[in-house]
C-alpha positions, -999 to +999 in steps of 0.1 A: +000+000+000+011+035-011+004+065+001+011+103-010+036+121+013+047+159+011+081+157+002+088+191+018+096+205-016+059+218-028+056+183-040+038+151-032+058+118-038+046+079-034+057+068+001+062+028+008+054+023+045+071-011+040+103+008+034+103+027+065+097-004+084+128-022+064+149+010+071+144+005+103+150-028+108+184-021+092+195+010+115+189-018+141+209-046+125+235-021+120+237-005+157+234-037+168+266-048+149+284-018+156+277-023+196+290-058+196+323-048+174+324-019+202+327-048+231+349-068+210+378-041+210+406-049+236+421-018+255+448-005+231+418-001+205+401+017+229+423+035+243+431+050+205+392+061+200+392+075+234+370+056+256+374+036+283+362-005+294+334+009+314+323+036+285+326+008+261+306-018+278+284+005+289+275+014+252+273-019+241+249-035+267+222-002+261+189-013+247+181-016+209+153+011+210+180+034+228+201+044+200+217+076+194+194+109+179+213+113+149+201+075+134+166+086+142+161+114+120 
């Protein structure tokens, strides 16, 4: 099912809400990945990004639905 969505630009376009959903569920997949390579790094990795264990494990245990503002938008 498609429906028409102002595209901000004085314009209507088609809008897919099946895409949204799949966009989604790939930010999710993605964060999710990215947490787990976070954990993975030992403490000279960490060290050279800035953070330390406790920063880095506390990042990587937060819950899916918490991720950061910026991958909402």
């Amino acid at each position: 099912m498609q429906s028409l969505v102002n595209s901000g630009l004085g314009r209507a376009t088609l809008s897919n809400p099946r895409r949204g959903l799949l966009a989604r569920i790939s930010n999710a997949m993605a964060l999710h990945r990215s947490r787990a390579r976070l954990a993975s790094l030992d403490a000279h990795l960490l060290d050279d990004i800035g953070l330390d264990r406790s920063t880095a494990d506390a990042e990587a245990n937060r819950p899916l639905w918490d991720a950061p503002a910026s991958w909402t938008k």
